[in-house]
Structure formats: structure tokens, C-alpha cells
C-alpha positions as a printed Julia matrix, in Angstrom:
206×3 Matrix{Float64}:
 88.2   139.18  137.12
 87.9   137.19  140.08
 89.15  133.74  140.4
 86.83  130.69  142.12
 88.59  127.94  143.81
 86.39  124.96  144.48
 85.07  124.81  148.05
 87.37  122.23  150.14
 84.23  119.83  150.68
 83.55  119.91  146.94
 87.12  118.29  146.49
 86.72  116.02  149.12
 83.62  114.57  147.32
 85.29  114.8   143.85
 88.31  112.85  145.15
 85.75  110.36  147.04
 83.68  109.92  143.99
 86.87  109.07  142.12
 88.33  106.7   144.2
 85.02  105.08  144.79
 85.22  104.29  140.69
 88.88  103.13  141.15
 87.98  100.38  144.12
 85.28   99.27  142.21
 87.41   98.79  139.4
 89.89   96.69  141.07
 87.44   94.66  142.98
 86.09   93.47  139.76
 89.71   92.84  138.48
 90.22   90.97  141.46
 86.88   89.09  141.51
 87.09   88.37  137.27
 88.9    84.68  137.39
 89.99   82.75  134.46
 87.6    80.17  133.11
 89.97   77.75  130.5
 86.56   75.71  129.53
 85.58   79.64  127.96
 88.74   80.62  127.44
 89.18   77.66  124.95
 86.04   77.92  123.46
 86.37   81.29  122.25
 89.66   80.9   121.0
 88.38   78.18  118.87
 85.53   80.74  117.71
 87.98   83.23  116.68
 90.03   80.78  115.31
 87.04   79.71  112.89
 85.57   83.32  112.06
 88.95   84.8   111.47
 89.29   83.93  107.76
 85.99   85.27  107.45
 85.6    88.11  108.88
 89.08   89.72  108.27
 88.58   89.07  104.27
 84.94   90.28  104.46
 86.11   93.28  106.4
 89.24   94.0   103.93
 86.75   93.71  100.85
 84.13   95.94  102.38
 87.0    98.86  103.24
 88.27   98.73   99.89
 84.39   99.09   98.28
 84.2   102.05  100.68
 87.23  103.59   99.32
 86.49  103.42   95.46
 83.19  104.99   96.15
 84.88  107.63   97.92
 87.02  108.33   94.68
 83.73  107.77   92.47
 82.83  111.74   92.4
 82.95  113.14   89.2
 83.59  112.35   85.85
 87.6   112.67   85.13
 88.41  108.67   85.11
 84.96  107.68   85.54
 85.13  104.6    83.49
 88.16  102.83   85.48
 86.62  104.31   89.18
 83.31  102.51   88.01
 84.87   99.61   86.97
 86.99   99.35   90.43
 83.54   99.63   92.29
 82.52   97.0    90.39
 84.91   94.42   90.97
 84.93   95.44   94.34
 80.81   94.56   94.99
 81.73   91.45   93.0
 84.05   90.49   95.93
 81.72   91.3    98.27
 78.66   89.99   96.87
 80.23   86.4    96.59
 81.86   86.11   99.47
 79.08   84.62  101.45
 80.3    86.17  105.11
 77.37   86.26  106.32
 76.08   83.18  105.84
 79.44   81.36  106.87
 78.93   83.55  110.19
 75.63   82.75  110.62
 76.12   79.36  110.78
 79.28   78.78  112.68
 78.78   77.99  116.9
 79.22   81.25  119.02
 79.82   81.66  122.34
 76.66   83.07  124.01
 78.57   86.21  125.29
 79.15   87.66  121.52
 75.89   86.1   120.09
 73.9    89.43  119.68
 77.06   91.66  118.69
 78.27   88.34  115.98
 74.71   88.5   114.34
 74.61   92.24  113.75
 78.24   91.85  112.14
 76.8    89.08  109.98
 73.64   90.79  109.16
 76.03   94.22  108.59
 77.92   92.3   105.89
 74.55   91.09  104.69
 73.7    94.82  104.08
 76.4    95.4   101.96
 76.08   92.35   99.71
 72.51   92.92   99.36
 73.23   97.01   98.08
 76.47   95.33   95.91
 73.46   93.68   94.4
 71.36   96.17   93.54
 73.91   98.46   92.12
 75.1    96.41   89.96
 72.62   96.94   86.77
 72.95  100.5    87.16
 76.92  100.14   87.03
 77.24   97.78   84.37
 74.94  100.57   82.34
 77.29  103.23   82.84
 80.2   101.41   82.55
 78.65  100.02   78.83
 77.34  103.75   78.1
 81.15  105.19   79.2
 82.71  102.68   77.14
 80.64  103.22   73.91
 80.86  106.86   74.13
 84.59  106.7    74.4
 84.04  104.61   70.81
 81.67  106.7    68.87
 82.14  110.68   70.86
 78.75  110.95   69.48
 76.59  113.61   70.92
 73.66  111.02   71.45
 76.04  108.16   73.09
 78.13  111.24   75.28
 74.39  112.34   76.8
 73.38  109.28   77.31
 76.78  108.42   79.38
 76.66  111.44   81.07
 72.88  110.58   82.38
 73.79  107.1    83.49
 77.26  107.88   85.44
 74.61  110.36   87.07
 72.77  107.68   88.59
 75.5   104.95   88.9
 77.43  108.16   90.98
 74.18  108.89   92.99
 73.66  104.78   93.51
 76.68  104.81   94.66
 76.45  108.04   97.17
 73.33  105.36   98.48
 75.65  102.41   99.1
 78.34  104.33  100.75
 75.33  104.75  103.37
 74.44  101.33  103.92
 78.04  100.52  104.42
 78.38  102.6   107.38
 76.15   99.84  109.64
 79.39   97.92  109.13
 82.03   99.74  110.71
 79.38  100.33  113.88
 78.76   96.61  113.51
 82.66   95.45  113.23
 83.56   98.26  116.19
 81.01   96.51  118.91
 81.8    93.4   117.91
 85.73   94.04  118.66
 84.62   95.74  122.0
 82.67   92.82  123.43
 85.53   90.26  122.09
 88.18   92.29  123.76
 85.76   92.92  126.94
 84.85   89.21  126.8
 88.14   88.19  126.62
 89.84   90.04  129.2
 86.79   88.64  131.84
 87.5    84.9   131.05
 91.48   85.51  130.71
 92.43   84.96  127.47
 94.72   86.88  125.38
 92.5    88.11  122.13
 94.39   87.48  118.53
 95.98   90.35  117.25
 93.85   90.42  114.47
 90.92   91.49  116.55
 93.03   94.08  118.27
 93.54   95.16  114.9
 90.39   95.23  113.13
 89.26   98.53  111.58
């Protein structure tokens, strides 16, 4: 087997393509100045949204992870009951329309909406669930009363659907996550250009 080395002027390019990207890099660090009239206007706006969007976010992870634990029917009753509570949270929390309504700074306006309209997503399918949970969680607990075969079947039939509902909703969450990633990335990006040093919670946010 015979070994290929790159040609020499192959390198050269490689290297001269590389440190092309590297000056270009530090000529925009060099070039990016601090702007304190920015700086202190999007510290404000993180300062306002942070309530808002760390408790939405917390309420929509924990949704996501009692659906993930919603699978089958060993402790089906409590697991629907958690999912429950949890769209509850979510589906009064009003996020979205506290985020749609606060002043943004034009940088993050397009990635701030989709978070808003992400968390809108997810109280909207809280909503819809809901009848189909609050079935199987009243079928669950009367079959647990009578163990007849009638009430069992019919509990069995509606965990079914609140399980497959659920299966749906874990779906429309995932808009969220993309939503809450971009949203970090153009904060942190956004910062960094007008030199301020982003909260931790943003740094942070999953």
C-alpha cells in the first residue's frame, strides 16, 4: 500500500487559505468597537425577558421529560397526571405574549419572535391535549375503583390516545429547543459585537 503525501503547493494553499480565515477574523475583532448606548439597551432587554423566558423554558423541559416517561402503562395514572400539571404550567404562563410585547433590540427581533411564537406552540398543543388527558386520567382512576372488565377496556383505549396525543406534543415541542438555541446564538453573537458581557443565564440556557 502506497502512501500519498500532499503535493508541497497543495499545503501552501491549505496554509494560505487558513490564515486568510484567521486575518479576517482578527480584523473584524479589531474593527467590532463597543457601543454603551447598545450595550445598555440590551442589557435592559435581558434584564426584562429573563424572568420570562428562563421559567417558560424550565416549564417546557420538564413537560418534555414526563412525556418521555409517558410510554406504557405501569404508573400510567401518576405519569398522566404529571403531564398534566405540567401543560397547566405552561398553558398559563402567558410567555409568549409577555415576549411579544416587551421592546427588543432590532438585532434579536426575528430570532425573539420565533422564541415567542415557539412557546406559543407549546401552549397551544398543552391545550389541546388536555380533554384527551383528563379522559384517561378519569377512565384510569375509575378503573382502579371498579377493576371492571367494561371500565379496564375503556381505560386501556383512552391511555391509548392520551399516550399517542402525547407522542404528537413531544413533536411540537421540538420548535422550541431550535427556537431557544438561535435565540442564545444571536444574543451571545450580538453581544460580543457591541461589548457587553451576556448574563450567565443566557450562557446557560438549554
Amino acid at each position: 500500500m502506497s502512501i500519498r503525501f500532499a503535493a508541497p503547493r497543495r499545503r501552501i494553499g491549505i496554509i494560505a487559505v487558513a490564515a486568510a480565515v484567521v486575518a479576517a477574523t482578527l480584523a473584524h475583532d479589531a474593527t467590532a468597537k463597543p457601543d454603551p448606548v447598545k450595550a445598555a439597551a440590551l442589557a435592559k432587554h435581558l434584564a426584562a425577558a429573563s424572568t420570562t423566558i428562563r421559567s417558560a423554558t424550565s416549564s417546557v423541559l420538564k413537560l418534555e421529560a414526563a412525556i418521555e416517561q409517558f410510554n406504557d402503562a405501569q404508573g400510567a395514572l401518576p405519569k398522566a397526571k404529571v403531564i398534566r400539571a405540567a401543560c397547566e404550567t405552561v398553558s398559563s404562563s402567558g410567555a409568549d405574549r409577555r415576549l411579544t410585547t416587551m421592546s427588543v433590540p432590532p438585532a434579536l427581533q426575528s430570532r425573539h419572535l420565533r422564541l415567542a411564537a415557539s412557546f406559543t406552540q407549546a401552549s397551544d398543543g398543552c391545550v389541546d391535549i388536555t380533554p384527551t388527558l383528563d379522559t384517561a386520567i378519569a377512565s384510569l382512576e375509575l378503573a382502579i375503583q371498579t377493576r371492571t372488565v367494561t371500565d379496564l377496556t375503556t381505560a386501556l383505549e383512552d391511555l391509548t390516545a392520551a399516550m399517542r396525543d402525547a407522542k404528537d406534543l413531544g413533536r411540537k415541542l421540538r420548535p422550541c429547543a431550535q427556537a431557544r438555541a438561535a435565540w442564545r446564538f444571536t444574543v451571545l453573537q450580538y453581544a460580543t459585537a457591541i461589548g457587553l458581557k451576556p448574563p450567565l443565564w443566557v450562557k446557560n440556557l438549554k
